[in-house]
C-alpha positions in Angstrom: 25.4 17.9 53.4 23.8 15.1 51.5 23.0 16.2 47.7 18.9 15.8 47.2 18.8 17.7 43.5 18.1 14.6 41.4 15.4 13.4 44.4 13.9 17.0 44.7 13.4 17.5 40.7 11.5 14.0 40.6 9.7 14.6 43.9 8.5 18.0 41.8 7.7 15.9 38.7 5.7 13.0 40.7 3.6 15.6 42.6 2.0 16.7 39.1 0.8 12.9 38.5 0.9 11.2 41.9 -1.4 12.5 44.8 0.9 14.1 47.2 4.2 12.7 44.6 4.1 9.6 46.8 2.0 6.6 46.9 2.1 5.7 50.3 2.0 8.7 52.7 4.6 8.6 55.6 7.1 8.7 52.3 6.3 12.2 51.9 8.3 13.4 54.7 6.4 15.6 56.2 6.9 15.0 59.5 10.8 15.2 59.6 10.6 18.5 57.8 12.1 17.9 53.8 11.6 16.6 50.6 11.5 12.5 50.3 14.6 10.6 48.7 14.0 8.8 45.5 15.6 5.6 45.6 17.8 3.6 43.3 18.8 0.7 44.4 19.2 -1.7 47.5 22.1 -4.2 48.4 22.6 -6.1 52.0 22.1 -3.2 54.8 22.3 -0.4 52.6 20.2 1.4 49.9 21.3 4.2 47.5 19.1 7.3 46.1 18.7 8.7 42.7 21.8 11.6 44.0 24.2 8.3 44.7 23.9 8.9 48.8 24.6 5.6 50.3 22.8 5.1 53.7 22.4 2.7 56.2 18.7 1.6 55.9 16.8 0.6 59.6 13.3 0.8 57.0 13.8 -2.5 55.6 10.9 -2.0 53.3 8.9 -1.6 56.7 10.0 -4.9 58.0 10.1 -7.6 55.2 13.8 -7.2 54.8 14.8 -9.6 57.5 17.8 -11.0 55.5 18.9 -7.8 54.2 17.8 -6.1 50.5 18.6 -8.0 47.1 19.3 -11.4 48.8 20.8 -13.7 46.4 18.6 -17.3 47.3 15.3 -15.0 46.9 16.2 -13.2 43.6 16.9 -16.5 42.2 14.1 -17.8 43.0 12.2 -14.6 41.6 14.4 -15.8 38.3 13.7 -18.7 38.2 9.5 -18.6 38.8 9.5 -16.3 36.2 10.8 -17.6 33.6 7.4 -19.9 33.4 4.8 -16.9 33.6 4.5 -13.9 36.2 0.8 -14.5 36.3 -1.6 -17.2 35.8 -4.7 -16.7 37.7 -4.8 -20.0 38.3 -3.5 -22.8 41.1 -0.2 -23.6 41.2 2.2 -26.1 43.4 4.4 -23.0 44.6 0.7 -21.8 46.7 0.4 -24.9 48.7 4.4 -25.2 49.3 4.3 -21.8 50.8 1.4 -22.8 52.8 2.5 -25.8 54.1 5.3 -24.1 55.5 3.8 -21.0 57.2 0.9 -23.7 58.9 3.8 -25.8 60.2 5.8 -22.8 61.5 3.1 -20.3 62.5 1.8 -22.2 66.2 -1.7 -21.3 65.5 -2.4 -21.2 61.3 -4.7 -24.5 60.6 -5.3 -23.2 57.5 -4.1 -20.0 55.3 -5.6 -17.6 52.4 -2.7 -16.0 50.2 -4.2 -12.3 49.2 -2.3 -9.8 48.0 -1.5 -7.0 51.1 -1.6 -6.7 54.8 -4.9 -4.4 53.8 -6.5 -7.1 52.0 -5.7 -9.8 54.9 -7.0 -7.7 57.5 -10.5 -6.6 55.6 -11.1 -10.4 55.1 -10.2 -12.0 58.1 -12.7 -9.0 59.9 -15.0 -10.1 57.4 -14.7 -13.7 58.0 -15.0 -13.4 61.7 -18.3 -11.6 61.4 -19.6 -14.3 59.1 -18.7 -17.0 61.6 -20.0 -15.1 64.7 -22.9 -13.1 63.1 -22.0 -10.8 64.8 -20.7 -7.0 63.4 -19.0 -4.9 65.9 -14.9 -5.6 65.9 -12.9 -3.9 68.7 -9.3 -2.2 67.8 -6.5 -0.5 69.6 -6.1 3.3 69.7 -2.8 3.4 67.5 -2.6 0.6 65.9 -2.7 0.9 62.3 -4.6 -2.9 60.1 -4.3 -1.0 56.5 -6.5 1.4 54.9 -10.1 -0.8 55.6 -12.9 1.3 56.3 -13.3 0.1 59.6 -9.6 0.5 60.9 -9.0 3.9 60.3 -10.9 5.1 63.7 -8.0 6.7 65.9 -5.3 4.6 63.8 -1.7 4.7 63.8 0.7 4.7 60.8 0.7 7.5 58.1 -2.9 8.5 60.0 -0.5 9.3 63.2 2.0 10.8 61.3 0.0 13.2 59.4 -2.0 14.7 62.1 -5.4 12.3 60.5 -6.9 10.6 63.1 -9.8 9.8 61.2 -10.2 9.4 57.3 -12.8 11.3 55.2 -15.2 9.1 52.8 -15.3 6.2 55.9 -19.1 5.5 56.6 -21.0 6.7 59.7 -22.5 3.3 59.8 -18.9 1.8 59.3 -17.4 3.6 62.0 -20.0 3.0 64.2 -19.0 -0.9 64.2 -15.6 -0.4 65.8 -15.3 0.4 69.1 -11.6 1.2 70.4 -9.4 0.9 73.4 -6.2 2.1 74.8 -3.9 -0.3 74.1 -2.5 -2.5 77.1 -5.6 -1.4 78.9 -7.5 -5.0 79.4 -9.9 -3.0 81.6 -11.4 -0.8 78.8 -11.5 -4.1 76.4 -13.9 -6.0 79.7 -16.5 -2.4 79.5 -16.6 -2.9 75.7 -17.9 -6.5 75.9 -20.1 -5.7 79.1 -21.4 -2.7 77.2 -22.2 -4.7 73.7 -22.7 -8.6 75.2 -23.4 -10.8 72.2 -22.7 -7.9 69.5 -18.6 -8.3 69.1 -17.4 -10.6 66.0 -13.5 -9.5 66.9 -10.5 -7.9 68.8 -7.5 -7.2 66.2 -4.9 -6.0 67.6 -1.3 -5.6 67.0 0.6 -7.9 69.4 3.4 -5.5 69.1 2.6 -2.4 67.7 5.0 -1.0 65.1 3.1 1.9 63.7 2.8 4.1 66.9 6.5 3.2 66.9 7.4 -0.1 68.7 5.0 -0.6 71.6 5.2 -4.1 73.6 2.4 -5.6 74.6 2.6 -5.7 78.8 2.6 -8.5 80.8 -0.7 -10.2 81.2 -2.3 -7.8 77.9 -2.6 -10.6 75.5 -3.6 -13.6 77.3 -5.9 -11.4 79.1 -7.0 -10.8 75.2 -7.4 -14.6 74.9 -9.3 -14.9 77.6 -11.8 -12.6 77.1 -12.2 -13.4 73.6 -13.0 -17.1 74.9 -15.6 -16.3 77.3 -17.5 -14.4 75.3 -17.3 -15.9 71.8 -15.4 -13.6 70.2 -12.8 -13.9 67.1 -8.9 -13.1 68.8 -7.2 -11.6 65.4 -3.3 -11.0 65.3 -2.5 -9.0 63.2 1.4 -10.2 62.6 1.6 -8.2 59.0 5.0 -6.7 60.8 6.1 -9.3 63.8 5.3 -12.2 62.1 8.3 -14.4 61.3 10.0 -11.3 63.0 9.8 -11.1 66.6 10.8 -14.6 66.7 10.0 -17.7 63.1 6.8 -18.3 64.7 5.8 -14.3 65.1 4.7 -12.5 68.1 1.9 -16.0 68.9 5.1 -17.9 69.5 7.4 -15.5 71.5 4.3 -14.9 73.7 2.9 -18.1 74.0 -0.9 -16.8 73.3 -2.3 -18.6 70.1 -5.1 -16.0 68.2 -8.0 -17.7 66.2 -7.1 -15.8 63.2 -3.9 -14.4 62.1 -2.7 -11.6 59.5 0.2 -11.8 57.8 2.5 -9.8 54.9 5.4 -8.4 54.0 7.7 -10.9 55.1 6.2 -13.8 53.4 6.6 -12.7 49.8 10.3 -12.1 50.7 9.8 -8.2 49.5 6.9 -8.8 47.1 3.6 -8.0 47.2 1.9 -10.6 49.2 -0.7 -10.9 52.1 -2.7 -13.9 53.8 -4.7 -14.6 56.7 -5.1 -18.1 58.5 -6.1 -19.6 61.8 -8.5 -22.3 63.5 -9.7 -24.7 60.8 -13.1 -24.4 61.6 -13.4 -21.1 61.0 -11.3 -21.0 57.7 -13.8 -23.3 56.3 -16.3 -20.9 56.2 -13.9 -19.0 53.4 -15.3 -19.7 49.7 -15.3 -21.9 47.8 -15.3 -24.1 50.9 -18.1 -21.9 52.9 -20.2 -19.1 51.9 -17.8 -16.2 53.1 -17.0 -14.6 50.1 -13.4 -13.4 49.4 -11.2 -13.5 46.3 -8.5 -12.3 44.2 -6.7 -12.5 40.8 -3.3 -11.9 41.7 -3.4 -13.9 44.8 -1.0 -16.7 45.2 1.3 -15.2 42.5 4.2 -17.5 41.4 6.8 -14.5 41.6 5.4 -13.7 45.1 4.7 -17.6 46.2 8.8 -18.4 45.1 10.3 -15.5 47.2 8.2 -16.4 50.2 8.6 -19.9 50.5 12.4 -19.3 50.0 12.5 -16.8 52.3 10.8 -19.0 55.3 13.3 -21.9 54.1 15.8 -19.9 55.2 14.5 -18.4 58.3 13.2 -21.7 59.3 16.3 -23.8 57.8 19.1 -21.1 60.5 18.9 -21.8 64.4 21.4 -18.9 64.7 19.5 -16.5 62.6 17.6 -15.1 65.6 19.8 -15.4 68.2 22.0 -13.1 65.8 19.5 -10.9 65.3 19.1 -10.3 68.7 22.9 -9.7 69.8 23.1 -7.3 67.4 19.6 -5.5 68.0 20.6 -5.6 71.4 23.8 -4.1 71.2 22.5 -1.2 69.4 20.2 -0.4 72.1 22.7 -0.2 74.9 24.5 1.9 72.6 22.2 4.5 72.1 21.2 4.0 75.6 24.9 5.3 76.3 24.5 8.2 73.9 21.2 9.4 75.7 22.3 9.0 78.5 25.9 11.0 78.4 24.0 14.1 76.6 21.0 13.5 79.6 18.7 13.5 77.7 15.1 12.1 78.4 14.2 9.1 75.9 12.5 5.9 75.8 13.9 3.4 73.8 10.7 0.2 73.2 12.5 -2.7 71.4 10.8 -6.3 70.8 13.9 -8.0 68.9 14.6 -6.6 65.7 12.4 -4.2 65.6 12.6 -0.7 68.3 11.7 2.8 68.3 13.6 5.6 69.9 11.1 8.1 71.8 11.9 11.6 72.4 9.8 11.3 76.1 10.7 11.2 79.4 7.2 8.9 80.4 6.8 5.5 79.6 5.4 4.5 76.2 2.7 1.4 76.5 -0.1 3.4 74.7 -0.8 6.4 72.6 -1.1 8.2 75.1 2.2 8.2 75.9 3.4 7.9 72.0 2.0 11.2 72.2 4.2 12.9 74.5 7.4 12.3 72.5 9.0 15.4 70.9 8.2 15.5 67.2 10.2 18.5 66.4 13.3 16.7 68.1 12.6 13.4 66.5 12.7 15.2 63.4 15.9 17.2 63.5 17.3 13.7 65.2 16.4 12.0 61.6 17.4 14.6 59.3 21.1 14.5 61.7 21.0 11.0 61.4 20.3 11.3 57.4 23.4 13.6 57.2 25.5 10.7 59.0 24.6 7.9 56.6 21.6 6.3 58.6 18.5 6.0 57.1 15.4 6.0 59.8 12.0 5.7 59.1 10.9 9.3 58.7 8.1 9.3 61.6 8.3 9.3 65.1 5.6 6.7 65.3 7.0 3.7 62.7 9.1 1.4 63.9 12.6 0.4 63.0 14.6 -2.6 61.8 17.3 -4.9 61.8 18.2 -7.1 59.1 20.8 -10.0 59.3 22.7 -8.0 57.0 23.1 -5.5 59.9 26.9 -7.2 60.6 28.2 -6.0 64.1 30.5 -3.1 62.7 27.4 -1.9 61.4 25.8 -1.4 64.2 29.0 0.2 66.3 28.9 2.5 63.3 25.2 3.6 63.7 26.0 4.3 67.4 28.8 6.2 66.7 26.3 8.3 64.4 24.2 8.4 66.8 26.5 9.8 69.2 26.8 13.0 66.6 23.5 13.3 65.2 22.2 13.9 69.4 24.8 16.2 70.5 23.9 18.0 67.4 20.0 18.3 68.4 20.2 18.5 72.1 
């Protein structure tokens, strides 16, 4: 048994200042049944909690970690940025390094905002393509989770999914009546929203692989048929790459698909663990962002040295390694044949949805393209599979519907070591 009496007494102490004792709400635990662990520290593929239980950690932060925790070229950048000043509120050269490097790697950024979450990209780029349409309706995917905005919590994904909150309380009739939503992979349902509001859309954001229904691939045909729809009817295509980008391949989910979005959201990953955001795309339609247009959108933090260091070294190195991927990919792929193996010698029914480092194990026996079928998956086995998997040194994300991730630091042995604990943790929840 892992010990949890250091993680229970401040998960007690936190709930009696902090909504819920957690500040983001799939940390809670609810879903797979216990109290959260507190952590202390990260190094490489592994964390360690506040009880000194060292795990294998597939959560990477929810997908930033692509080189592994406490990486030695980022934390000196960190360093060395702030020893000048953590915050100046001001331009610096550090800003327009880091975006001259995401415009050259991402295939269709022109032009990039640094804010300061996935949240705060997401609310402005929807904002900026209803100032350069006119236009206020936005479609979204049943699912698929763009941050807390007003107008994406309508039959999101995430925490809303994982709680059992399909909708949030204090989000605007009027708000809510702007987004219309569609099954995801369903290009059909996306044609009877335009016919059914012509000249009224501003925007389709979508996910072009969902990771917060767990990891759902877009299907053949989806996201050009996306494009092309988008283009016939003057609409804004948004990707929102806040988890894929500069993960599913250095040029994000645009590149591995070859379909180039007019805007695109980005996070995580570009502040190399630190809170960061942006949002970028066609030139044109950046230009409309203040101070160069009149779409209003700003932010004191934004473009933070600390934050503008450990991204720009981070993309060095992803950009600087041909191998890096290709690694990634042996490894993530190895992994998935060997819980295929598992599953399959226990017979039990599963779906496993992986887009390279990032996958989802599904408790179903129907295929998973939608949330629909996200929906099907045993919970209650998910949930004793996690807490088995917890007991064997693996660290999962504690929902059904989040997806997972591999780092760099996720060596070979590591992975044979996950499938053998994976071997354990289903015979013991079959």
């Amino acid at each position: 048994m892992i010990r949890s009496t250091k993680s229970t007494k401040l998960f007690l102490r936190a709930q009696a200042v902090i909504p819920g004792g957690v500040n983001s709400p799939v940390r809670a635990f609810k879903s797979v049944g216990r109290t959260p662990l507190f952590i202390r520290k990260a190094s490489a593929a592994y964390i360690w909690d506040r009880d000194g239980n060292k795990f294998v950690d597939y959560v990477g932060s929810w997908g930033p970690m692509i080189l592994g925790h406490a990486n030695p070229g980022i934390l000196r950048a960190i360093r060395e940025a702030a020893r000048t000043g953590t915050s100046f509120g001001a331009p610096t050269e550090l800003e327009v390094r880091l975006a001259e490097i995401i415009t050259r790697i991402m295939p269709s950024i022109e032009m990039v905002r640094m804010v300061n979450s996935g949240t705060e990209a997401t609310m402005s780029a929807v904002r900026l393509a209803r100032a350069f349409t006119g236009r206020e309706k936005i479609i979204k995917f049943e699912g698929c989770y763009h941050g807390h905005g007003d107008s994406f919590l309508i039959k999101a994904g995430s925490g809303a999914m994982t709680l059992g909150v399909p909708d949030s309380p204090g989000v605007p009739a009027g708000v809510a009546a702007g987004t219309l939503s569609a099954p995801y992979n369903d290009l059909a349902a996306v044609r009877a929203l335009f016919a059914k509001h012509p000249g009224e859309i501003a925007a389709v954001i979508v996910e072009p692989v969902v990771g917060n229904m767990g990891c759902v691939p877009p299907a053949d045909g989806f996201l050009r048929g996306l494009r092309d729809e988008c283009t016939a009817h003057g609409a804004v295509l948004i990707f929102d790459e806040v988890m894929t980008g500069f993960r599913v391949a250095l040029g994000g989910a645009q590149q591995l698909y070859g379909v180039q979005p007019d805007l695109t959201t980005l996070g995580k990953i570009i502040g190399g663990g630190l809170p960061v955001g942006a949002y970028g795309g066609r030139r044109d339609i950046m230009e409309r962002v203040a101070p160069a247009g009149p779409m209003y959108q700003a932010g004191t933090l934004s473009g933070n040295p600390l934050a503008m260091a450990a991204g720009y070294q981070m993309l060095r190195i992803l950009s600087g390694n041909k191998l890096l991927y290709k690694r990634l990919e042996q490894h993530a792929a190895l992994l998935e044949e060997g819980l295929r193996d598992n599953l399959r010698r226990l017979g039990l029914p599963y779906v496993i949805n992986r887009v390279g480092s990032m996958f989802t194990l599904f408790f179903t026996d129907r295929p998973v393209a939608d949330l629909a079928g996200a929906k099907t998956s045993d919970t209650a086995k998910f949930s004793r599979y996690f807490n088995a998997m917890l007991e064997q040194g693996i660290y999962l994300p504690p929902s059904q519907f989040e997806a997972a991730f591999l780092s760099t630091a996720h060596s070979e042995r590591i992975v044979e070591k996950t499938v053998r604990a994976s071997a354990k943790a289903l015979a013991a929840v079959r």
